[in-house]
PyMOL commands that place a pseudoatom at each C-alpha (Angstrom):
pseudoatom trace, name=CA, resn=UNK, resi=1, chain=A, elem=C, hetatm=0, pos=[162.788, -7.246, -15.650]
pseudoatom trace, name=CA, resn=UNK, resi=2, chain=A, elem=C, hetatm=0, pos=[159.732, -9.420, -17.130]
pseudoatom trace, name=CA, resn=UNK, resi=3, chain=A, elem=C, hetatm=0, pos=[159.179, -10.023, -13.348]
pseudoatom trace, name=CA, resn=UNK, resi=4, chain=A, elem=C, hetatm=0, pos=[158.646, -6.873, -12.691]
pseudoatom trace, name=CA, resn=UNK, resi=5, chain=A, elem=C, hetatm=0, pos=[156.386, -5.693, -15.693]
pseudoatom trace, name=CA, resn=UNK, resi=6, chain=A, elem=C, hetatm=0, pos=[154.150, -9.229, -14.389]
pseudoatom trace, name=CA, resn=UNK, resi=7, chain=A, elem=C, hetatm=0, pos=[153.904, -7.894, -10.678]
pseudoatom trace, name=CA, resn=UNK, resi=8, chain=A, elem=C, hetatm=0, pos=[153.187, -4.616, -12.487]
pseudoatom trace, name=CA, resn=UNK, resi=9, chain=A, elem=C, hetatm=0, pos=[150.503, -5.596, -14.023]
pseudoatom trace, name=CA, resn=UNK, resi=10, chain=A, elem=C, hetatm=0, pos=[148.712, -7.501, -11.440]
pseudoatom trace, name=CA, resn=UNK, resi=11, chain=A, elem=C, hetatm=0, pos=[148.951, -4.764, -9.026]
pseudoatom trace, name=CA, resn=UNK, resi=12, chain=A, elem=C, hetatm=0, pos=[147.114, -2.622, -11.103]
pseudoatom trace, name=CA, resn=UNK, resi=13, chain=A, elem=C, hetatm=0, pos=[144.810, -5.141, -12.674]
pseudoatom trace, name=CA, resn=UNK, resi=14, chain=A, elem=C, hetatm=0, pos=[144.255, -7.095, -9.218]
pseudoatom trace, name=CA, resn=UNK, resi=15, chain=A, elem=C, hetatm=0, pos=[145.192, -5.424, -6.483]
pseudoatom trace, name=CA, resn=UNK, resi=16, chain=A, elem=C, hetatm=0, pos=[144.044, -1.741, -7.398]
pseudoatom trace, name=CA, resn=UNK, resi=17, chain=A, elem=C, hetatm=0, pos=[140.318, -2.335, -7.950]
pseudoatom trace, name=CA, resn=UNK, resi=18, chain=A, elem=C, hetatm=0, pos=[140.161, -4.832, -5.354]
pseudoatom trace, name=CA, resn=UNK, resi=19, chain=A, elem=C, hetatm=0, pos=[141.546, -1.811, -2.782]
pseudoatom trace, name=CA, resn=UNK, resi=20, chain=A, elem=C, hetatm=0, pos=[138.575, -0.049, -4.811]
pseudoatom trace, name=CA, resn=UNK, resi=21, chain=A, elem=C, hetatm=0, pos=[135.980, -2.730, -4.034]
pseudoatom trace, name=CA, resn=UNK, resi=22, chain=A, elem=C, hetatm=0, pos=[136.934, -2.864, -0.223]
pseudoatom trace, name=CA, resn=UNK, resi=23, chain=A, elem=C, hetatm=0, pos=[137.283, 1.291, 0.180]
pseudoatom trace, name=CA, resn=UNK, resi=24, chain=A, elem=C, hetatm=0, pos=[133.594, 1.264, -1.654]
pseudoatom trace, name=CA, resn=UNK, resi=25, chain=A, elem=C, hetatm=0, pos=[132.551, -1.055, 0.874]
pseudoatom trace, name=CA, resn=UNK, resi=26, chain=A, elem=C, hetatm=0, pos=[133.664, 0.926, 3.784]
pseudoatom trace, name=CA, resn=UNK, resi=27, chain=A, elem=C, hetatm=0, pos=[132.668, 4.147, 2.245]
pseudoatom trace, name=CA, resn=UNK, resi=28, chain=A, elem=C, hetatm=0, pos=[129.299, 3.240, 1.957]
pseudoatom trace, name=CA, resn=UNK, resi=29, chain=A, elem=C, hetatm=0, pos=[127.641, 2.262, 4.769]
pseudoatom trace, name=CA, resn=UNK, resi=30, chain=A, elem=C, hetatm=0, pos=[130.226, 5.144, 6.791]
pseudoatom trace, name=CA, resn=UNK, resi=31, chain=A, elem=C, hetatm=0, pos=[127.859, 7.525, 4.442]
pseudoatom trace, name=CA, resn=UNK, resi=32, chain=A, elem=C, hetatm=0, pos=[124.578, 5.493, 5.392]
pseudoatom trace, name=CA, resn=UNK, resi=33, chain=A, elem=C, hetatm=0, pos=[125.769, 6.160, 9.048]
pseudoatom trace, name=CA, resn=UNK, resi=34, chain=A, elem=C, hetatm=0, pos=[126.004, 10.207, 8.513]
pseudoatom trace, name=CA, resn=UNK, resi=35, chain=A, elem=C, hetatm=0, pos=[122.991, 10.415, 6.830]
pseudoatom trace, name=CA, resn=UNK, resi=36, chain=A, elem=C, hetatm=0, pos=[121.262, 8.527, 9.605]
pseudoatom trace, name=CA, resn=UNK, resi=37, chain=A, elem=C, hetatm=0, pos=[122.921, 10.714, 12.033]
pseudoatom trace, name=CA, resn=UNK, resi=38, chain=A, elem=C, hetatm=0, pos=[121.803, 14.003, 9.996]
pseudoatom trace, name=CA, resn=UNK, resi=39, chain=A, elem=C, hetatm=0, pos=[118.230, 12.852, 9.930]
pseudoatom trace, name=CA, resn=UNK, resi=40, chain=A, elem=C, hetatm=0, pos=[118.728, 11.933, 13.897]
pseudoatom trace, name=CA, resn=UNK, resi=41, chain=A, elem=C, hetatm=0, pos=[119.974, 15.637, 14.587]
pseudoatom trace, name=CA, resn=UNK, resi=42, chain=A, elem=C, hetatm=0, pos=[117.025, 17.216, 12.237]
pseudoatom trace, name=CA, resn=UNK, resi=43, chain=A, elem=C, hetatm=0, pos=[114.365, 15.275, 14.481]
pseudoatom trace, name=CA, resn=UNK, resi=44, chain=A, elem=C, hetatm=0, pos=[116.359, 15.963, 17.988]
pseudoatom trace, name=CA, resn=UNK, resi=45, chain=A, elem=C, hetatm=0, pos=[115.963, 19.256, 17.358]
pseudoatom trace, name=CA, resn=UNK, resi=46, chain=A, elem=C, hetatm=0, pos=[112.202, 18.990, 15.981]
pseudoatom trace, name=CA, resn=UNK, resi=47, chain=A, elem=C, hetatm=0, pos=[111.634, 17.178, 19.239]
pseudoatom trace, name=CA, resn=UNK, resi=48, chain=A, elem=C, hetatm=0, pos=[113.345, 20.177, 21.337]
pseudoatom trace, name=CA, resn=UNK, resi=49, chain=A, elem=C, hetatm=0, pos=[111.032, 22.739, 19.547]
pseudoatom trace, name=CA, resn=UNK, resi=50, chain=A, elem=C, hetatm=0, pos=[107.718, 20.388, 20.757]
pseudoatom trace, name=CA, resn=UNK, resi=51, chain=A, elem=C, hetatm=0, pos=[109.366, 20.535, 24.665]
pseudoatom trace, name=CA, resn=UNK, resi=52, chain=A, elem=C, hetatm=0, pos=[109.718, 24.303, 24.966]
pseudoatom trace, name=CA, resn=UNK, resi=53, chain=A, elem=C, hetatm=0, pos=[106.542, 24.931, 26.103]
pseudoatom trace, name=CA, resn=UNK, resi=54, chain=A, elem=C, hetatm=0, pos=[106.908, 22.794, 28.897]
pseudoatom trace, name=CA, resn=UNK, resi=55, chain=A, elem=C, hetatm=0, pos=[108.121, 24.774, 31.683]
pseudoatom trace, name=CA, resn=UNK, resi=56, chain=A, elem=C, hetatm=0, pos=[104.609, 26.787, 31.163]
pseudoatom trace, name=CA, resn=UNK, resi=57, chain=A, elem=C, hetatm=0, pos=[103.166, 23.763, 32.222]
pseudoatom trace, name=CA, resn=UNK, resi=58, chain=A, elem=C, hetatm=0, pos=[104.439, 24.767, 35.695]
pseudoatom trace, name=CA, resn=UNK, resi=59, chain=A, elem=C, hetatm=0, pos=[102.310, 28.011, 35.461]
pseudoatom trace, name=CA, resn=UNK, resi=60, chain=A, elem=C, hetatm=0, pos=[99.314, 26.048, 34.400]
pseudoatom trace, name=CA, resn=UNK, resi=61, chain=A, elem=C, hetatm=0, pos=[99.498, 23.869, 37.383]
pseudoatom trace, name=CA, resn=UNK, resi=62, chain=A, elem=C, hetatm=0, pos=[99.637, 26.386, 39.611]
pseudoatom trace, name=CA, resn=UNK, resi=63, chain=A, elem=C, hetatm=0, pos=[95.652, 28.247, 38.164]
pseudoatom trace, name=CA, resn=UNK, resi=64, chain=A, elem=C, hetatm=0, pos=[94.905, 24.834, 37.875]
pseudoatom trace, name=CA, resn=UNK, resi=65, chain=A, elem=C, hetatm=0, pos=[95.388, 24.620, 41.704]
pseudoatom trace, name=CA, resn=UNK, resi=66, chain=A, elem=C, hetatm=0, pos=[94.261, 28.306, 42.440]
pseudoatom trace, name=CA, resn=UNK, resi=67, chain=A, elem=C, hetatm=0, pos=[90.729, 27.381, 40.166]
pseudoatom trace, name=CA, resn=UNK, resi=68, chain=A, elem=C, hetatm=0, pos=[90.189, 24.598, 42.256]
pseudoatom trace, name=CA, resn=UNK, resi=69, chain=A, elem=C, hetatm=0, pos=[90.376, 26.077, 45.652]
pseudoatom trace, name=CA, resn=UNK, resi=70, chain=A, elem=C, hetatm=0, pos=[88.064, 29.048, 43.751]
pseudoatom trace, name=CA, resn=UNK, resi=71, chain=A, elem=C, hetatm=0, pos=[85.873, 26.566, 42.788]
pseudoatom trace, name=CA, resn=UNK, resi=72, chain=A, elem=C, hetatm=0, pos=[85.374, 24.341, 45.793]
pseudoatom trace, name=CA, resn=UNK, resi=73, chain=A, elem=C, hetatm=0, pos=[84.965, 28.025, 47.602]
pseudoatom trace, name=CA, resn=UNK, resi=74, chain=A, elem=C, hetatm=0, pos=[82.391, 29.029, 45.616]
pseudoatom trace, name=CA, resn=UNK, resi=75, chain=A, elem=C, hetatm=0, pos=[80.385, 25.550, 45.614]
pseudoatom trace, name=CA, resn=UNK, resi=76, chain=A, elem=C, hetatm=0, pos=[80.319, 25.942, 49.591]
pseudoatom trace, name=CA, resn=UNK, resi=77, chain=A, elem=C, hetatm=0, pos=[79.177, 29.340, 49.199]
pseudoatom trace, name=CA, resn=UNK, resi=78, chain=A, elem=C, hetatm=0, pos=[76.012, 27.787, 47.306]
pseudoatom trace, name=CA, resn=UNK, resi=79, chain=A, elem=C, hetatm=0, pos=[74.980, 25.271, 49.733]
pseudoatom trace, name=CA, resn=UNK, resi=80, chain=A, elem=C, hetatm=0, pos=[75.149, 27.770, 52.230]
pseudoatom trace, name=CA, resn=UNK, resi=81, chain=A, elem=C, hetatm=0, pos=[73.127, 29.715, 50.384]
pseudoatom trace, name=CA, resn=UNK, resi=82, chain=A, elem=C, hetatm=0, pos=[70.827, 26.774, 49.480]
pseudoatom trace, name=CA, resn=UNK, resi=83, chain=A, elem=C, hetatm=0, pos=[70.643, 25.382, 52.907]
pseudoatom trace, name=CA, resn=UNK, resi=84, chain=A, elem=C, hetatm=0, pos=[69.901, 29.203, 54.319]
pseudoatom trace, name=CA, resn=UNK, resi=85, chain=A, elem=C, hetatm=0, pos=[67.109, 29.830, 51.328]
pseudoatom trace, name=CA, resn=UNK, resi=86, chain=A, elem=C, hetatm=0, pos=[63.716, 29.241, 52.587]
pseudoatom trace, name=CA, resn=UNK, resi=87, chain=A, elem=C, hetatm=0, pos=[61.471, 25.935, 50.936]
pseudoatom trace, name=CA, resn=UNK, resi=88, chain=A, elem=C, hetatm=0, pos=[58.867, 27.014, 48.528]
pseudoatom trace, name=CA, resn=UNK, resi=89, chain=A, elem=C, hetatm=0, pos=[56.250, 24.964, 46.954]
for i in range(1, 89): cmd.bond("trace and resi %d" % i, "trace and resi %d" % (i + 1))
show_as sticks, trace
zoom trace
């Protein structure tokens, strides 16, 4: 019966807040991990808020292009007209 009472005893003065110790240990860094993971989410979706604009960039390509073929029309219009203009001095 004293046997008993002994193992008793050091299962709840040894082995109970060493199972403590260890479960803190796990607990921990699993809760470091989720935090990290809830500050990961916050910024993926901070970083999906910057890319909508994107497919607008599409559109702007395409002026960019039609500006271009404006502009290189009109410059060619001007050294015609240049070229045709008679010299003064």
């Amino acid at each position: 019966m004293a046997v008993l009472w002994v193992a008793s005893a050091v299962g709840l003065l040894v082995v109970a807040p060493l199972v403590i110790l260890l479960a803190t240990n796990v607990i921990r860094p699993a809760l470091e991990c989720a935090r990290y993971a809830d500050d990961i989410l916050a910024h993926g979706v901070g970083i999906t808020v910057a890319l909508e604009p994107v497919p607008a960039l599409l559109v702007t390509r395409e002026r960019v292009g039609e500006v271009t073929q404006n502009a290189v029309a009109y410059v060619g219009a001007l050294r015609r007209l240049v070229a045709g203009a008679p010299a003064t001095d």
